[in-house]
Every structure is written in C-alpha cells, then in structure tokens.
GUDO-337435 format. One record per residue (C-alpha): x, y, z. Coordinates in steps of 0.5 Angstrom, whole numbers, padded with zeros to 4 digits, always signed. Example, Ala and Ser with C-alpha at 12.3 -4.5 7.8 and 13.67 -1.06 7.14 Angstrom:
<bators>
+0025-0009+0016
+0027-0002+0014
</bators>
This chain:
<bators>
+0038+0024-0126
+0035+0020-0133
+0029+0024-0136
+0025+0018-0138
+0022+0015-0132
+0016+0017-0128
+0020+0014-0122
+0025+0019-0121
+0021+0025-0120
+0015+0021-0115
+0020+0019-0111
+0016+0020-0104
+0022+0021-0100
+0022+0022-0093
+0019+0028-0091
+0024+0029-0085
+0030+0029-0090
+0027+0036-0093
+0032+0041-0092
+0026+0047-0091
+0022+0041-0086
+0020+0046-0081
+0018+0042-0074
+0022+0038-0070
+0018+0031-0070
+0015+0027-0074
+0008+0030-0077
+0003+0025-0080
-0001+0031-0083
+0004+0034-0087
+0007+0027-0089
+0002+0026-0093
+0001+0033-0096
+0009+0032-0099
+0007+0026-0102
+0000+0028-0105
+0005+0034-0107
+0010+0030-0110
+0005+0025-0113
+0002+0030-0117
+0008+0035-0118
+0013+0029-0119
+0008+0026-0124
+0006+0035-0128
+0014+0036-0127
+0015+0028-0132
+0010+0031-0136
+0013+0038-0137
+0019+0034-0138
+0017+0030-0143
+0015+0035-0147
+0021+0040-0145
+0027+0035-0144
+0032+0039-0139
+0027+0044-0137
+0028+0048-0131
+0021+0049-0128
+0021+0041-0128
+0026+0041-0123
+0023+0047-0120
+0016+0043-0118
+0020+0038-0114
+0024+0042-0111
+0025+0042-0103
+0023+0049-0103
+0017+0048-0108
+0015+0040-0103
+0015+0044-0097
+0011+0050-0098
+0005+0045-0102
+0006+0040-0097
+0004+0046-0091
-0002+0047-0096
-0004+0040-0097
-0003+0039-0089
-0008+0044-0087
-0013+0042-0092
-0012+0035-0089
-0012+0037-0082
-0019+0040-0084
-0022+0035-0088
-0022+0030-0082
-0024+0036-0078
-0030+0036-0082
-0031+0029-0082
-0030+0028-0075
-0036+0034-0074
-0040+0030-0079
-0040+0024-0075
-0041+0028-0067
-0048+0030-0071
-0050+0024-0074
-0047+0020-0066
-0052+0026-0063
-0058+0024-0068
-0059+0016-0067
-0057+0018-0060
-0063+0022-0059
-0067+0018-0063
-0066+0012-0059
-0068+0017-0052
-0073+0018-0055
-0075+0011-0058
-0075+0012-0065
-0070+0010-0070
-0066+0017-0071
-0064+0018-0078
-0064+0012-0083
-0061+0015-0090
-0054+0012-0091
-0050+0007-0089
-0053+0006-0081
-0057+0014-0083
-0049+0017-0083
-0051+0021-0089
-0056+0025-0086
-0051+0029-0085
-0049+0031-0092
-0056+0030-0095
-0057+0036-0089
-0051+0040-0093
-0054+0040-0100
-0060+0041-0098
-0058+0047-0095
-0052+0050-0101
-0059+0050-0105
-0062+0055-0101
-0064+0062-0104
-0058+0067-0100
-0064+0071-0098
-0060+0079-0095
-0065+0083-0091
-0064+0091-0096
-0061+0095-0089
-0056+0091-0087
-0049+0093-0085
-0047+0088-0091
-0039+0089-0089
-0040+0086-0082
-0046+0082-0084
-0041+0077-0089
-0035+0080-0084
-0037+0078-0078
-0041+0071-0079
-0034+0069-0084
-0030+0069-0076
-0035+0067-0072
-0035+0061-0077
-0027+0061-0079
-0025+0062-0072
-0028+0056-0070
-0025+0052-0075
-0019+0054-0075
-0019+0054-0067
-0022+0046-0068
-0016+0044-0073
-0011+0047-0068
-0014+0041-0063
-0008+0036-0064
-0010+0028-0065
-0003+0026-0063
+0003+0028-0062
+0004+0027-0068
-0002+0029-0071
-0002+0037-0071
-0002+0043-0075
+0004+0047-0070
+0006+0045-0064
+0007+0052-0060
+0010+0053-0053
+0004+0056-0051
-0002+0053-0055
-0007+0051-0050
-0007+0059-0049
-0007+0060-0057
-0014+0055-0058
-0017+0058-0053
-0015+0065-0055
-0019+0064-0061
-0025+0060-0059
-0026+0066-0054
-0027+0070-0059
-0034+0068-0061
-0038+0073-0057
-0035+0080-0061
-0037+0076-0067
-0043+0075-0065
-0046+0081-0062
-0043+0085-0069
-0047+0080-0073
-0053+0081-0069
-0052+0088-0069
-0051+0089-0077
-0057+0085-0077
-0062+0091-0077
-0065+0086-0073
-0068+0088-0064
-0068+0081-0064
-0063+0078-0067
-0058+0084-0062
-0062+0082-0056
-0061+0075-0057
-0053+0078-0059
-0053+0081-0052
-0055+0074-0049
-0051+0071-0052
-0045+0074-0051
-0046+0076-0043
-0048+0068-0042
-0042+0066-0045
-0036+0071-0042
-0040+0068-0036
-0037+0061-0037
-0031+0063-0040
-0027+0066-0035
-0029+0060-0030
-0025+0055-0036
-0020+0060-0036
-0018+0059-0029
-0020+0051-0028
-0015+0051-0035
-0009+0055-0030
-0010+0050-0024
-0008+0045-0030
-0003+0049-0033
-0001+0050-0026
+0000+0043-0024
+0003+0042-0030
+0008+0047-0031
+0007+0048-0038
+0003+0052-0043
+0005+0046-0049
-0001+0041-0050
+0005+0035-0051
+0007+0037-0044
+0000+0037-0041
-0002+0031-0044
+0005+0027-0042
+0004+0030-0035
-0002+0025-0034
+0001+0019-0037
+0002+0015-0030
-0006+0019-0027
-0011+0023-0031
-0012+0029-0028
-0019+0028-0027
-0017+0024-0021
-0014+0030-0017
-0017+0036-0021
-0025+0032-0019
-0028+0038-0018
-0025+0041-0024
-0026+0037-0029
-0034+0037-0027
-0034+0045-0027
-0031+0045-0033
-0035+0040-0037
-0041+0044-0035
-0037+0051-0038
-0036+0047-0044
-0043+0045-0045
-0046+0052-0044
-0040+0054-0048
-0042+0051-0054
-0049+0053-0053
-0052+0047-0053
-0058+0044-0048
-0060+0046-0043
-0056+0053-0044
-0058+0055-0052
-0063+0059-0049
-0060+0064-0053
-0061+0061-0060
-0067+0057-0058
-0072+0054-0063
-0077+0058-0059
-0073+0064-0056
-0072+0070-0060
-0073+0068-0067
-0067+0062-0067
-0063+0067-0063
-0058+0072-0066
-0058+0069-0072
-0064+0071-0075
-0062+0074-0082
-0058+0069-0084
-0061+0064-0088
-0060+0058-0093
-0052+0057-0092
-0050+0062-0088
-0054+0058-0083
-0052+0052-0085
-0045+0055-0084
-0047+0058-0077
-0050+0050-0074
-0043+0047-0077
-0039+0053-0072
-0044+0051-0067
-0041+0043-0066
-0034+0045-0069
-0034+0049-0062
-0037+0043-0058
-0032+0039-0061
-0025+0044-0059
-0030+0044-0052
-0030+0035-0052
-0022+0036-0054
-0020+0040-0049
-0022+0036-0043
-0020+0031-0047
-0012+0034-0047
-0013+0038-0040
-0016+0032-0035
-0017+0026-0040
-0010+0024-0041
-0010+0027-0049
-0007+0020-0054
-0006+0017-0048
-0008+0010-0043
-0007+0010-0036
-0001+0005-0034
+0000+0004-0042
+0002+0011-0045
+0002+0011-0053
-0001+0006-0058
+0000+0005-0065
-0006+0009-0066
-0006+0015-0061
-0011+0019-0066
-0016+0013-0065
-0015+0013-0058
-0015+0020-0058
-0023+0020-0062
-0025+0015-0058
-0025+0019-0052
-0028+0025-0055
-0034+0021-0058
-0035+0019-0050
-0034+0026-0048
-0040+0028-0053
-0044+0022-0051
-0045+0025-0044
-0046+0031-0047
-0052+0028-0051
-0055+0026-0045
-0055+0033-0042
-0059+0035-0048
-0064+0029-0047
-0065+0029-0039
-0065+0036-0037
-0070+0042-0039
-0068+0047-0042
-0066+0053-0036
-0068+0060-0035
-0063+0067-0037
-0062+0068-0030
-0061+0061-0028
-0055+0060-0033
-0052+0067-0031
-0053+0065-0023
-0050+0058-0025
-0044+0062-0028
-0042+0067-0024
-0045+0064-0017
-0043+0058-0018
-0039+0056-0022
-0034+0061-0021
-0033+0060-0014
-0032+0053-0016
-0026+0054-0021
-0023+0059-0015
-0023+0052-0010
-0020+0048-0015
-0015+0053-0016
-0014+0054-0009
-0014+0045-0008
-0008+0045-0013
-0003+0050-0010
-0005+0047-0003
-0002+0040-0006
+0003+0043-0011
+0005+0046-0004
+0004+0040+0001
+0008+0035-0005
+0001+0031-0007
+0002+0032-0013
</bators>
C-alpha cells in the first residue's frame, strides 16, 4: 500500500465486506457511521503517517475491528439524531395544528415556525438547576435519567425500515415494549425523592393510570403477535404486506390507539400532570432543563406509541398491494406523522376527563375490549380467515 495518497486510507469500502460486520442484512444506519468513521480515521490514520511513515497505529485506526466498533457508536448517534429530529418535527406539526384549531397562526420563528422548537430548548439549557435541599438527590438524577433514557432508547429501537434499525432482535416488539412500560417505577421513585406530597400523589396517579392501560396494549400486542406468528418486527410488518392488520383487528387497532394515547400522557388523559392538576404533576422539583428533559420523554413516548401501531396494525414500511418502496423510511414517517395527527385532534376536541373516568375506561372497558379482540383472532386463526 503507497503512504503518500489520502486515498488509500479513506477507501469507504462496502461496509458488508467487514470481517467483524455484525448483522445479517444491510444497515443504512451503520453504513454511515463506517463511513463517517472511515472519513475521519482514514483522514487522522494519513496524517499520523505523514508524519510517522510505517507507523502502526495508522494502520490500527482502519482496521476492521477499529471500522466496526466506531461505526456502532456512530450508528447510534445517527440513529438518535434523527430520532431527535423526528420529536422536533411531531412539536412543531402538534403546534401549528393547534394553532390553527384554535384560529391562530401557531408559532412563526423560523422556516414555517420549525424553530420554535429549538428556541424552546436553549431557552431551557439557560434555566437555573434550582434542586430543593432534602431531596433523595441519588434518586432524584437517578430516576429522572431513566425515565428519560428509556424512552429514548425504547424510541431509537422503532425501526424505520428494514434496513434502518439499531438490532434487529427475534423478539423486539416484546423488547420496546419492555422498556417503554418501565415508566410508572421511574416516575413514582421520582415523585417520591422529591420530599414533595404533591409531586408523590401525582406519582401514584400517574402510575395507576398507566399500568391500567398497558396491560390492555400488552394483550391487544399478543392478538398481533398471535396472527402473526412471530415476535420480530420484520415478520409482523411483512406479514401485513398484502392486508393491514387494522382491517381485521378493527376493534383492536381503535383499543390500542386510545391505551397509546392515554399511555403517553397525553390529552384527555394527562390528568396526572396537567397544567392545572397537582403543581404540573409528578414533576414538580424538576425545574429548568430537567423539565425540558422530562416534556422531551413525554413525546419521545408518543412517538414509540405512533410507531408501534405503525409496526403492529398499519403495515410498518409497507403500501398495501405495493410492498417496498425506494424510500421505506419516508413511507414509514408519513404514516407516523398521520398516526400523531389524530392524536392531535384528541387533544383539541375532547375535554380533559376525570381520574376515575380514565381508571373506569382502562380497566372496564378497555380491558374487556382487548379480551374480545383476542378472542376474535383465535376464532379466525381456527376458523382459517386469517
């Protein structure tokens, strides 16, 4: 190999070719961490050699084993940024819709008001970290870091597309979900470090009303997987290739769109943390940038709840009597952005509800819902509809 040209240490090989490549298909997200890593060790590795000629840790720097372990970190920054980027868009979409439900323009900063959104985040970063002096401070950071970190990494784990995702596990719709119902411990050990009877009464309503939704969505999931026959994402999504599972699983997808909505906090069920409920809810100590942090979570768990009915009862990537397209990842988000839409719209046309009218609707209704759902599924598994 000649030493005297930048191009034989930037190569951008295919990243497939790697002897250390560690999935099984093409991944988009880690094709361009290998190559950002291979833009920027290639271009160091030339440098060092430049100065160095023959050295080894030039060599070392583009090596496969040095390529591949870079390029996973790069791929999960990558995979998080456009995550972030995608929750920025579903608050600004949320804010010129309202804005225009409520006959006024919504926010105008920016290119057609987008940066709102980021104007709201500095504006936050800038925000004294105000900690009340007998706080449990370890589970005070503890607590508030994984409510926020497990949505995230919850949210980083929705795939775009078959080949856009972060591991492509044999049972991860049961993964995401695991992580995303982890949220009611978090938050009742953050209302409780708090020192706080508000912030732990509106802990304990938070939790209760959640719990009382998830265990419906867990069962609507199992008629899902159960139709499906499988646990991976892929199999769910290509399993819905000629017929959405919406269409027979009408009754479930309508269930599981309400426990999405009321599981993600949002209106009519944000009782527990509403502006005018119990000091802003459980989170009454966390101030400045916490709070950013903590408002970030809340639609980073409406996006994991827009994706997973995307995944389970809208086709995933897919177009009914189409299949693929060159640009799944955009078909993919489409069908979010429309999922949130409604979403939206139940916060702009229907009042806010009362504790026990959300508890009743989780476990009395609901519930029996999602048994009936189940119920219809095996019946058609059995009677061979489906």
């Amino acid at each position: 190999m000649g030493y005297d040209s930048i191009l034989n240490w930037v190569t951008f090989d295919n990243p497939v070719n790697n002897a250390f490549y560690p999935f099984e298909v093409y991944n988009v997200p880690y094709d361009i961490g290998a190559k950002l890593w291979e833009l920027i060790g290639g271009t160091l590795a030339w440098l060092i050699n430049l100065l160095v000629p023959g050295n080894g840790v030039s060599t070392w720097l583009v090596s496969d084993a040095v390529v591949n372990a870079l390029a996973i970190i790069l791929m999960v920054i990558v995979i998080f940024a456009v995550g972030f980027i995608i929750n920025l868009t579903m608050i600004w979409q949320e804010r010129k819709v309202l804005g225009r439900g409520m006959d006024r323009r919504g926010t105008k900063i920016g290119p057609l008001g987008y940066f709102q959104c980021v104007g709201d985040g500095l504006k936050t970063f800038m925000k004294e970290n105000v900690v009340p002096k007998d706080v449990d401070k370890k589970i005070y950071w503890w607590a508030l870091a994984l409510v926020i970190g497990t949505g995230v990494l919850a949210a980083c784990m929705i795939p775009l597309s078959d080949r856009w995702f972060i591991m492509d596990f044999h049972a991860g719709i049961l993964t995401i979900y695991a992580l995303f119902a982890l949220a009611p411990f978090f938050i009742l050990g953050a209302s409780w470090a708090q020192n706080n009877k508000y912030s732990m009464m509106a802990g304990f309503r938070a939790a209760e009303l959640m719990i009382s939704y998830e265990i419906p969505m867990l069962l609507l999931m199992t008629a899902v997987i159960l139709q499906t026959g499988s646990f991976n994402i892929n199999g769910i999504v290509n399993a819905q290739s000629e017929m959405w599972f919406m269409i027979p699983q009408f009754l479930g997808f309508i269930t599981f769109f309400i426990c999405a909505v009321a599981e993600s906090e949002r209106a009519p069920f944000d009782l527990a943390e509403a502006e005018s409920e119990l000091v802003e809810g459980w989170q009454t100590e966390y101030a400045g940038m916490k709070w950013g942090l903590i408002m970030l979570g809340d639609y980073f768990r409406g996006y994991i709840c827009c994706g997973l009915i995307v995944l389970l009862y809208m086709g995933g990537w897919l177009l009914p009597g189409i299949g693929g397209t060159a640009v799944p990842e955009l078909v993919f988000l489409a069908k979010i952005f429309v999922v949130f839409f409604f979403f939206i719209l139940a916060r702009l046309a229907i009042p806010r509800v009362r504790i026990d009218q959300i508890l009743n609707a989780g476990w009395k209704v609901l519930m029996p819902l999602s048994l009936i759902n189940l119920l219809l599924v095996v019946l058609m598994q059995t009677g061979g509809l489906i």
